[in-house]
C-alpha positions in Angstrom: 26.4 3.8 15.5 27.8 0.7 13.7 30.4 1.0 11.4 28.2 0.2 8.8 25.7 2.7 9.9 24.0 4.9 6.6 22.5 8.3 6.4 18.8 7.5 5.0 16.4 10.0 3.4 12.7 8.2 3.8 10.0 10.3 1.8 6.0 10.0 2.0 3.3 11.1 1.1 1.1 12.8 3.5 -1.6 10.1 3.4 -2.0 7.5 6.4 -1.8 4.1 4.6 1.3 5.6 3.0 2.8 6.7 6.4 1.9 3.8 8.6 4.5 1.1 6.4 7.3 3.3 6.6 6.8 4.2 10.4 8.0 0.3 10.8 10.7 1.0 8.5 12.0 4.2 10.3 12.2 2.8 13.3 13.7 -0.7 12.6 16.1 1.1 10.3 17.4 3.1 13.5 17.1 0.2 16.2 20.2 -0.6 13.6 21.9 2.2 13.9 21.2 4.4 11.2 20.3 8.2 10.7 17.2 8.1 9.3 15.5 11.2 8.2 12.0 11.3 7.3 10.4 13.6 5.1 6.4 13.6 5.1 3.2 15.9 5.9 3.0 18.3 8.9 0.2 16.0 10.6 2.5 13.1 10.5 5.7 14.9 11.6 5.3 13.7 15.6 4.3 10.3 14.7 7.6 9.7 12.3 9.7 11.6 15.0 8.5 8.7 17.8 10.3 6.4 15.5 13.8 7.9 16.3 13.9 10.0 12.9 14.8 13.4 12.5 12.1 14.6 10.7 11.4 17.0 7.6 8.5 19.0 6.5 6.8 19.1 2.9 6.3 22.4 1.4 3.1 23.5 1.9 2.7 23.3 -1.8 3.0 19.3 -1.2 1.2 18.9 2.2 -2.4 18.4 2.7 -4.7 16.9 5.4 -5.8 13.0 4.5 -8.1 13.2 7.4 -11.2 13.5 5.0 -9.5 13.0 1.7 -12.8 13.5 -0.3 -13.0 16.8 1.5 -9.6 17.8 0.6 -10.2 17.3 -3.2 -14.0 16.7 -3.9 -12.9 16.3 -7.4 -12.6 12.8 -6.8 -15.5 11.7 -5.5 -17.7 9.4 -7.7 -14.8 8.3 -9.3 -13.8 4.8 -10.0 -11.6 2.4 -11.5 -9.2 3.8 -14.0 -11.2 7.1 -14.1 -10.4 7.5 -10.5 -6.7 6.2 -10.9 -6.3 8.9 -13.4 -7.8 11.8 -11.2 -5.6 10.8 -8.0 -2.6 10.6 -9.9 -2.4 13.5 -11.5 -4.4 15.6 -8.2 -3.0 14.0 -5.6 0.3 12.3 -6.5 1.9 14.0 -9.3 1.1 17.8 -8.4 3.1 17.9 -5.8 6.4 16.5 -7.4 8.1 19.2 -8.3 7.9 20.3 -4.7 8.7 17.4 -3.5 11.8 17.1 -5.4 12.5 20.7 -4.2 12.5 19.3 -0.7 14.7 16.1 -1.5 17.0 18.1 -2.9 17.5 20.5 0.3 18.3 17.9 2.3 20.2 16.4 -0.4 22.3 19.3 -0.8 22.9 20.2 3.1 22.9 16.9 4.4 25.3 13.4 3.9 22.5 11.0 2.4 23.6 7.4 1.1 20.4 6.1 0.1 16.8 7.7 -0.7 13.9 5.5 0.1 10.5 6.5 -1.9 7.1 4.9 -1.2 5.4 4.2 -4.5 3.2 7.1 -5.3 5.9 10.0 -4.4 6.0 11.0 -7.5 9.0 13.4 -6.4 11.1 10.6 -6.7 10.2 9.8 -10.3 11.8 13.0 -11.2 14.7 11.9 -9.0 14.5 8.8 -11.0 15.1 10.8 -14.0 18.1 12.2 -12.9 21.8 10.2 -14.2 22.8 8.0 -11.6 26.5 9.6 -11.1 24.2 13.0 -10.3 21.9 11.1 -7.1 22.0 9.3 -4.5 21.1 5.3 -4.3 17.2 5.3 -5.0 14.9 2.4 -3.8 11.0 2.2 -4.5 9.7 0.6 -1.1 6.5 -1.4 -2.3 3.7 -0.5 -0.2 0.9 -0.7 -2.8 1.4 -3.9 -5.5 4.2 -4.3 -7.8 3.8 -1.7 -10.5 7.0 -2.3 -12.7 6.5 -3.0 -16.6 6.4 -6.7 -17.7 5.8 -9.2 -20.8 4.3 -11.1 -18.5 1.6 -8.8 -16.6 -1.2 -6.2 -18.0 -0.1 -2.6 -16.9 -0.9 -1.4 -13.5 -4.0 0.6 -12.6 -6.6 -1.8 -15.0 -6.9 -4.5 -12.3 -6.4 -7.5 -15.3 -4.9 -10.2 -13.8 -1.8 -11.9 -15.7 -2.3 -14.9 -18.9 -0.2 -17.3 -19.7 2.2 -18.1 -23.1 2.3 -16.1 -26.4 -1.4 -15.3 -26.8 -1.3 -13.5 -22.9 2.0 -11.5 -23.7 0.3 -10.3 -27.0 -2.5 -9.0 -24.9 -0.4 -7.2 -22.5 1.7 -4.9 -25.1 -1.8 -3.9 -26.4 -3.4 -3.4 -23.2 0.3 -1.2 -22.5 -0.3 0.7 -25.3 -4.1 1.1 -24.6 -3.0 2.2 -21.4 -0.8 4.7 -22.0 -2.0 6.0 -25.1 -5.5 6.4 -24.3 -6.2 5.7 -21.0 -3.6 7.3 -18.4 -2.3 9.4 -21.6 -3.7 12.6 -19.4 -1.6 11.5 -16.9 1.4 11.1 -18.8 1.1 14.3 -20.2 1.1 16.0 -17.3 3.9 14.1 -15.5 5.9 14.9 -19.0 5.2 18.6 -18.4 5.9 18.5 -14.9 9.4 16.7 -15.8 10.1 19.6 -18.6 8.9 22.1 -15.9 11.5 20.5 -13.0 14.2 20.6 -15.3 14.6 16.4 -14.9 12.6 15.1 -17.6 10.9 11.8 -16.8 12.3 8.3 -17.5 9.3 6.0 -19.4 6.0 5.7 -18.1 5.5 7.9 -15.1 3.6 5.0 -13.2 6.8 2.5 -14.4 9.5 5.2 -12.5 10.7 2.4 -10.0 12.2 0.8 -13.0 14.5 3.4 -13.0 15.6 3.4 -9.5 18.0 0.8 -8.5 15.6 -1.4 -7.1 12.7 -2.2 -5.3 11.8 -3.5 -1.4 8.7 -5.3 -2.2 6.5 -5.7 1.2 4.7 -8.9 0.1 5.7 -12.4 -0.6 6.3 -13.8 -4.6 3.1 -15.9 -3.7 0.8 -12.8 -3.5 2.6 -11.4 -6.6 2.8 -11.9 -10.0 5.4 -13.3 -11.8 7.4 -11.5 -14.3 10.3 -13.1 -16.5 12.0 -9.7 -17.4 12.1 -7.5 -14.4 14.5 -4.4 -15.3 15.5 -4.0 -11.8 16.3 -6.0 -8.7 13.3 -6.8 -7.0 13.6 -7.6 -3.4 10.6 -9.7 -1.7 10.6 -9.0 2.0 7.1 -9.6 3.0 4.9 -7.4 5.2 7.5 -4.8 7.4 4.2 -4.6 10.2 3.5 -8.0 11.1 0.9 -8.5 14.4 1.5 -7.0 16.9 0.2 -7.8 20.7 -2.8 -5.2 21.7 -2.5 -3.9 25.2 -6.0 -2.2 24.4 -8.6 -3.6 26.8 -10.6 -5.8 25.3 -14.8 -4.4 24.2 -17.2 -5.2 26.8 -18.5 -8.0 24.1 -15.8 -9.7 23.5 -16.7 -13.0 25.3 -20.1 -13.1 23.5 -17.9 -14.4 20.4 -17.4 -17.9 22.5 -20.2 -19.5 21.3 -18.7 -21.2 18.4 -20.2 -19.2 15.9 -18.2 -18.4 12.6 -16.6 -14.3 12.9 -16.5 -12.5 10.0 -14.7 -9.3 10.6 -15.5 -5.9 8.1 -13.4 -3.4 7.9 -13.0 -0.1 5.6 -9.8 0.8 7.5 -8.6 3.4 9.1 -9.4 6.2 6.1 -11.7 5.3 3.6 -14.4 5.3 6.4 -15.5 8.1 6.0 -19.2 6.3 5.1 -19.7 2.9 6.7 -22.7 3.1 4.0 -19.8 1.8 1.5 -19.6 -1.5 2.9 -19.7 -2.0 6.9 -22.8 -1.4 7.1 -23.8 -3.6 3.9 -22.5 -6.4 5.2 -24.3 -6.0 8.4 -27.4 -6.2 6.5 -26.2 -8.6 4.3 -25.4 -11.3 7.3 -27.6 -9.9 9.9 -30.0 -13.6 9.8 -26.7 -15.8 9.2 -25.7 -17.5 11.7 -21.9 -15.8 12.3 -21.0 -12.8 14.2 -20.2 -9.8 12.6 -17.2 -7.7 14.0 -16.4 -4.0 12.6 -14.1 -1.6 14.1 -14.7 2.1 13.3 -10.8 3.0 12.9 -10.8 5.6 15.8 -14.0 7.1 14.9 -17.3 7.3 17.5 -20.0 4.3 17.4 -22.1 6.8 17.1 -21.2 7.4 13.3 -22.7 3.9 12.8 -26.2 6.3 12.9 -28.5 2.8 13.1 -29.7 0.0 15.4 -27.3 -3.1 14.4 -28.1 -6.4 14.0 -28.2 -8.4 17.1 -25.3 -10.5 15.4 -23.3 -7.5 15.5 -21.0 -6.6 17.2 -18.4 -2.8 16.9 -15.9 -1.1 18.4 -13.7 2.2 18.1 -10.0 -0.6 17.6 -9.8 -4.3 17.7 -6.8 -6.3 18.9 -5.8 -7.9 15.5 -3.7 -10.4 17.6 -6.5 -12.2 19.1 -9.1 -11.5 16.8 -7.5 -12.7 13.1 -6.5 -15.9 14.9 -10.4 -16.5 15.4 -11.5 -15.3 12.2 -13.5 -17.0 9.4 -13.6 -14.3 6.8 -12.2 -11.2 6.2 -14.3 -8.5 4.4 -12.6 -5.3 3.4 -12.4 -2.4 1.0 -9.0 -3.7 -0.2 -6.1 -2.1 1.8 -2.4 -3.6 0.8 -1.3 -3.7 4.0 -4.8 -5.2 6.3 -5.0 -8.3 3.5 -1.6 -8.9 4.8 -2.6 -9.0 8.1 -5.5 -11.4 7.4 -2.9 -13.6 4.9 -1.0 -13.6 8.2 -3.2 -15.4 10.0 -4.7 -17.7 7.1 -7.9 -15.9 6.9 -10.0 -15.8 3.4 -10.8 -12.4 2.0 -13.9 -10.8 0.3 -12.5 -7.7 -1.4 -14.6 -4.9 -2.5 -12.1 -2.1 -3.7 -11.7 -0.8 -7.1 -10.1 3.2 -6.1 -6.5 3.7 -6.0 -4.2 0.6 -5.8 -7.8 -1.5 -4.9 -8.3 -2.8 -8.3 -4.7 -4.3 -8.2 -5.1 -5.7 -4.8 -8.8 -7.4 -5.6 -7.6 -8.3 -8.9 -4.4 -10.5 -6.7 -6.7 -11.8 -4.0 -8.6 -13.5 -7.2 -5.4 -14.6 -9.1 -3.9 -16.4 -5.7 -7.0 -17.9 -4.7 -7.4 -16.5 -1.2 -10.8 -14.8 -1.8 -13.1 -13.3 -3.9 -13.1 -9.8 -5.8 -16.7 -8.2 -5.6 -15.8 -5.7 -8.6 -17.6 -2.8 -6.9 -17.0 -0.3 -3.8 -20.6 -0.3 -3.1 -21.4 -3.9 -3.5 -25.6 -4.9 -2.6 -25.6 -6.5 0.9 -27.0 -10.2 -1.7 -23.7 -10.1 -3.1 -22.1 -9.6 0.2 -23.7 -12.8 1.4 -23.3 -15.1 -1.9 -19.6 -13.7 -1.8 -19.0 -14.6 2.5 -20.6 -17.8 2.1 -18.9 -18.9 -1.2 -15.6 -18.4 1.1 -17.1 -20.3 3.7 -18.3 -23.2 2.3 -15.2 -23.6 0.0 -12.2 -24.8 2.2 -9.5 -23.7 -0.6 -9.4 -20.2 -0.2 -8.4 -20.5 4.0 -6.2 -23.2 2.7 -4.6 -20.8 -0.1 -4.6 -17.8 2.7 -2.5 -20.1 4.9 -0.4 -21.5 2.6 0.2 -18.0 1.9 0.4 -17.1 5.6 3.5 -19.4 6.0 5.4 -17.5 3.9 4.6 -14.4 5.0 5.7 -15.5 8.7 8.5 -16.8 7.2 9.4 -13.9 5.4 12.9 -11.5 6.1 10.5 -8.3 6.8 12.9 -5.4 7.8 16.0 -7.7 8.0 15.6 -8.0 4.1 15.0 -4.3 3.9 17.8 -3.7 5.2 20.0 -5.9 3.3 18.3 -5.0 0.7 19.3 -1.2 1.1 23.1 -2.3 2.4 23.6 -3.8 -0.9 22.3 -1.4 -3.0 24.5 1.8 -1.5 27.5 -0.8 -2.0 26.6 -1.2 -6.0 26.0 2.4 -6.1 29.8 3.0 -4.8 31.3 0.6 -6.7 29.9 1.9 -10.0 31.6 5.1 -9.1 29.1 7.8 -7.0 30.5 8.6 -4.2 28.4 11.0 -1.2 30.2 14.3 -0.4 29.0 15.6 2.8 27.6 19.3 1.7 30.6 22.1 2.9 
């Protein structure tokens, strides 16, 4: 260990998009010497302890399997936009808190933390959040989903309204803040309010604004593909993507060398959990292309071709996992439901995005690939194979969204990725000591 070495507590929820990020952080946190221990879901438990972490179990209470979300709370389906927002915030996210906090404060209590890091929607740590400082531990928000913090200068997050300039735009933010938290995520409130009461914490503002109450936030974008706010109420440290590209030592599909022939590649992907029907937009976008001529490349995230269930376009072309190192590189567009952390991956590489997302943090993400230029938002997360096409080919013929997604791209590469994170986190335990909390290791 280096003499500088901390004693981390790393929470996440038990969903994969949530886990995957801070698996990169885990491990380069103790490739640097530090004890990390990570507290997640059962079904992520070996995959965190790979990384070097000692690992920690939810409560049952606070676990669930994200293998077939929909399955797990059918309440959801349908649901869209802010309705859906609403639903998965208070079902998903903010039921489990109290639980959650339990758990943090278990380890907290028997073990020597310096420093809690909290992915965005563990809404255990908004209760944390709650707590005075001199009573916790360091907290940091680790931006996996885009930054949610309350601004002037931005519409609140979960409407998807991209920022407007000058007086007239800041007028329209404090009423669209007070729309959205009177009226629209006022349910949402109410319950994290009761849930506070209930935990004994209280809550701190706006339960969606809790990293604003944390000592910071580790941002995993670049300020290019973010907002800009004039008032931020907490340090906000931009370290870019913490998973960049990594080489594939996956043999390559059978096909591979039919994509040779010069032919633009436009790669569709719903990721690795919201796949559970291709109908949603793989499979559109077949259609939709399927007399272009372009290849279309899909991957089914780990699932059987056989899901696929029809006879593909001869311009098709699938398989279960692609190499993202040798196939972004070669990419003309991107077309995806709107994950955070796969835009990255095409920003990476300078490739254009059509986006059509508008559950959970989607409408944030499509609402950023339109304000930075580097693709276009389709609105919808069943968009008609016509608008599929108008959308690809809008991208293609316009060389200013590759040339946004590039410029974009540059900083990204150039970005400090997990040796920001943990400077980031160094710095913070040291202003959390100096202001007078010290840790006590538990007798």
């Amino acid at each position: 260990m280096n003499a500088g070495s901390l004693d981390i507590l790393l929470c996440s929820t038990p969903v994969h998009g949530h886990v995957t990020p801070l698996l990169a952080v885990s491990r380069a946190l103790v490739d640097r010497g530090h004890r990390v221990h990570f507290l997640t879901g059962e079904r992520y438990l070996e995959t965190a302890a790979a990384t070097g972490a000692s690992v920690l179990r939810l409560p049952a209470e606070a676990d669930y399997d994200d293998s077939d979300i929909d399955a797990a709370f059918p309440g959801r389906v349908g649901l869209t936009g802010p309705a859906g927002i609403r639903w998965d915030m208070t079902e998903i996210f903010l039921r489990p808190a109290r639980s959650q906090l339990a758990a943090m404060d278990a380890v907290l209590h028997s073990l020597h933390i310096d420093v809690v890091l909290a992915e965005s929607l563990f809404l255990g740590a908004a209760l944390l959040a709650a707590r005075p400082r001199d009573r916790r531990p360091a907290l940091l928000n680790l931006g996996i989903v885009p930054l949610g913090v309350k601004s002037r200068d931005t519409a609140p997050f979960g409407l998807g309204v991209p920022p407007r300039p000058g007086a007239l735009g800041r007028f329209r933010n404090a009423a669209l803040t007070v729309v959205a938290e009177k009226i629209v995520f006022a349910p949402v409130q109410r319950a994290a309010v009761r849930v506070g009461q209930e935990a004994g914490t209280g809550l701190a503002g706006f339960v969606l604004d809790w990293p604003s109450h944390a000592e910071g936030v580790v941002q995993f974008t670049v300020p290019e593909f973010e907002y800009p706010r004039s008032d931020l109420a907490v340090p906000v440290h931009f370290v870019g993507p913490v998973s960049r590209t990594q080489a594939s030592g996956a043999a390559l599909p059978a096909w591979w060398a039919d994509l040779d022939d010069g032919r633009p590649i436009i790669h569709v992907t719903q990721g690795t959990v919201a796949n559970g029907d291709f109908g949603d937009l793989v499979l559109p976008t077949m259609r939709a292309l399927a007399e272009q001529d372009v290849w279309v490349v899909a991957s089914t995230g780990g699932r059987p071709l056989t899901v696929l269930g029809e006879a593909l376009p001869a311009n098709a072309r699938v398989a279960t996992y692609l190499p993202y190192d040798l196939l972004l590189p070669r990419t003309a567009v991107y077309v995806t439901n709107g994950g955070y952390g796969g835009i990255h991956y095409a920003m990476e590489h300078g490739v254009p995005v059509v986006v059509a997302g508008t559950t959970e943090d989607k409408a944030e993400v499509s609402a950023r690939v339109t304000w930075s230029g580097v693709g276009v938002s389709l609105g919808t997360n069943h968009p008609e194979p016509a608008a599929i096409a108008r959308a690809v080919r809008m991208v293609l013929d316009e060389p200013a969204y590759a040339e946004r997604s590039a410029r974009i791209g540059r900083a990204i590469r150039s970005s400090s990725g997990v040796d920001g994170l943990e400077r980031a986190v160094a710095q913070t335990v040291d202003a959390h000591r100096r202001a007078g909390w010290r840790v006590e290791r538990a007798s």
